[in-house]
C-alpha positions in Angstrom: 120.9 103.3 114.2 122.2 106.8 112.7 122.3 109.1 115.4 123.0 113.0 115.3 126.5 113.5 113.5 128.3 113.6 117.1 126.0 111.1 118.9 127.0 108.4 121.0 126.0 105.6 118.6 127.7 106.9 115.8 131.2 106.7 117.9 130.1 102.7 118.9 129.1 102.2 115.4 132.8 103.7 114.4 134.1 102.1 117.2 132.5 98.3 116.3 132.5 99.0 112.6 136.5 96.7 112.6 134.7 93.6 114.5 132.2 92.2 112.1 133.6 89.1 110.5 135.0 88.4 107.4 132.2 89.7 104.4 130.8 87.2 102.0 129.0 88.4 98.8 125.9 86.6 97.6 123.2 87.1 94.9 119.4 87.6 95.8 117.8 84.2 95.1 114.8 86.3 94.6 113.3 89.9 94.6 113.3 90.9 98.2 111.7 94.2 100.7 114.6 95.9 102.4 115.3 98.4 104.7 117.1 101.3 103.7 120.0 101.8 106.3 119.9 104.8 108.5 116.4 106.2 106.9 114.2 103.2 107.5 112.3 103.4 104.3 111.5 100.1 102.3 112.8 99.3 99.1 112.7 96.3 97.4 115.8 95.0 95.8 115.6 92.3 92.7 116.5 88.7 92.4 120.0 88.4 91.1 121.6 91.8 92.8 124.7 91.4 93.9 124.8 92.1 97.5 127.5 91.7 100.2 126.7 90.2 103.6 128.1 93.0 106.6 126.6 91.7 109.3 124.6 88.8 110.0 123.5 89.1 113.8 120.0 87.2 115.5 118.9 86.0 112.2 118.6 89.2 110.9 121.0 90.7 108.1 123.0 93.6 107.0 123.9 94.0 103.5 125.3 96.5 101.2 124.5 96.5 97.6 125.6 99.5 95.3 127.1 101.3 97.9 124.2 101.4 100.3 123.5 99.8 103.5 120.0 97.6 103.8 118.8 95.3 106.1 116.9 92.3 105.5 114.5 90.7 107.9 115.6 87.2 109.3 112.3 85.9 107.6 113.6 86.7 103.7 116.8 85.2 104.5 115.9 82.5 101.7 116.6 85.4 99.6 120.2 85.3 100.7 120.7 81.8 100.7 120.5 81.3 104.4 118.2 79.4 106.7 115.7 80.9 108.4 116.2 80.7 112.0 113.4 78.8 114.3 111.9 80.3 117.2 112.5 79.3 120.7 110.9 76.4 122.9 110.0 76.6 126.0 108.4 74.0 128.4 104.7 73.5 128.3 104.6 73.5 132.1 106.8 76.6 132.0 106.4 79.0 134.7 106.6 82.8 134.3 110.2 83.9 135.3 111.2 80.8 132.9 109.2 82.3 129.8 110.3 86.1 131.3 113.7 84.8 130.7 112.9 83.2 127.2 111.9 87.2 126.4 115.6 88.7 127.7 117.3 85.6 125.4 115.1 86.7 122.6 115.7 90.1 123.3 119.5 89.6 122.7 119.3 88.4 119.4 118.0 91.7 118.3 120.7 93.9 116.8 121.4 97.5 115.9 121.7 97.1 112.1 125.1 98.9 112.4 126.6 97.9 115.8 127.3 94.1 115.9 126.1 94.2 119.8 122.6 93.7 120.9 120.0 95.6 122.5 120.6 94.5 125.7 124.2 94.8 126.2 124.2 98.0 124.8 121.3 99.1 128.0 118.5 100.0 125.6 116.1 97.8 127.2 114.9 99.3 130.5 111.8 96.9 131.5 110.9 93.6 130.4 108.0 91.9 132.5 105.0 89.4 131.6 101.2 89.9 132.7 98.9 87.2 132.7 96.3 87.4 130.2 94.5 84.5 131.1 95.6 80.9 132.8 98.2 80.0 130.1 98.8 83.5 128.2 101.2 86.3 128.7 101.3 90.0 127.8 105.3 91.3 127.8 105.4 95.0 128.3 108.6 96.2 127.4 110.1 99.7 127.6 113.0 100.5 125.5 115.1 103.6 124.5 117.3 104.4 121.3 121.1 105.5 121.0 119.5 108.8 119.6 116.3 109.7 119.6 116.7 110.7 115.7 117.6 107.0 115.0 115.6 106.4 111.6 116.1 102.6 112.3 114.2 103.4 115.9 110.4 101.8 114.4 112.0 98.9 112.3 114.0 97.9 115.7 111.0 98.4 118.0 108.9 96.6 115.1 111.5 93.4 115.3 111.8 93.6 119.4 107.9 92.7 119.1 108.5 90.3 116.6 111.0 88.1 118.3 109.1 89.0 121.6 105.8 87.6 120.0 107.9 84.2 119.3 108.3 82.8 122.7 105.4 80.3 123.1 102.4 81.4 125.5 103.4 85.0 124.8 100.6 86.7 122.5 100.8 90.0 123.2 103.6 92.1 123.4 103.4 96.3 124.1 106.8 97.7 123.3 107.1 101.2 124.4 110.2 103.8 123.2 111.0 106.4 125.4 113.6 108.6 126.0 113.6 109.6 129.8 116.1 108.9 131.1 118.4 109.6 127.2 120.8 106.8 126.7 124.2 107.5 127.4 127.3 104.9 126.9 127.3 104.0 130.8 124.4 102.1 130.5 125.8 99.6 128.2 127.6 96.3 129.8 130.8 95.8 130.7 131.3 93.7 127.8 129.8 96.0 125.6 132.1 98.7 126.6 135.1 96.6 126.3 134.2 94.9 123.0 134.1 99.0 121.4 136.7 100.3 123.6 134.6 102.9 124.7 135.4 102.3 129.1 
């Protein structure tokens, strides 16, 4: 996300930008809808573009071709040559704090486009809790902020928090909610998190 000039997130993004691994370049097996990195609008790039893998983080990708940055949903990563990761499995007989659980794991594999850390670590998640929609179904309600509320990656990340959320088995409804009360400020984020972008 592309906060305000001196945000917060821009100083992690700076701060993370020397811990993604090693780049690989690939071309696009076929014509493929990105998402233009920080404004959020789709464009679709063409089978055969050269494009160089900068992060590839929950299934999801970030790649850069012609200068710019785009990310590509962890469902077109055929188009880069990569598998397309499953969702996860849970027990049939699985109670409710074990599928509330499934929803935090999935919840970490959702990523910041431009900060290799996820959404949890970095304390943008505030709520995550299941409702019973009938004997076997749940509803997750989740309630989740944004490094800066001018982020222009804020509906694509809110858009793929429901997505994965929507994968764990017996979860068919998920209502993600983006506030901004209390703002996000670096404290929240883990320990790890602050250690792994120096920012403690």
């Amino acid at each position: 996300m592309q906060p305000a000039p001196a945000g917060a997130g821009d100083s992690i993004a700076k701060a993370a930008g020397s811990m993604s691994d090693s780049n690989e370049t690939v071309a696009l097996t076929r014509d493929v809808v990105a998402i233009l990195i920080p404004a959020g609008t789709k464009v679709e790039l063409p089978e055969g573009a050269s494009a160089e893998i900068t992060q590839a983080l929950g299934g999801s990708f970030t790649i850069q071709v012609q200068g710019h940055l785009f990310r590509i949903n962890g469902a077109d990563a055929d188009a880069l040559g990569k598998e397309v990761l499953r969702g996860p499995e849970v027990a049939d007989d699985a109670d409710d704090a074990e599928l509330e659980k499934a929803v935090w794991a999935q919840l970490k594999t959702c990523y910041d486009p431009e900060i290799p850390i996820n959404i949890v670590e970095l304390g943008l998640v505030y709520e995550c809790r299941l409702e019973p929609l009938d004997a076997s179904n749940r509803k997750a309600f989740i309630r989740m902020t944004l490094t800066a509320p001018g982020c222009g990656m804020g509906e694509i990340l809110v858009n793929d928090v429901k997505t994965k959320t929507l994968e764990v088995p017996r979860v068919t409804e998920a209502d993600v909610e983006l506030t901004f009360d209390p703002p996000w400020s670096r404290d929240m984020m883990s320990e790890s998190a602050q250690l792994l972008t120096g920012m403690y």
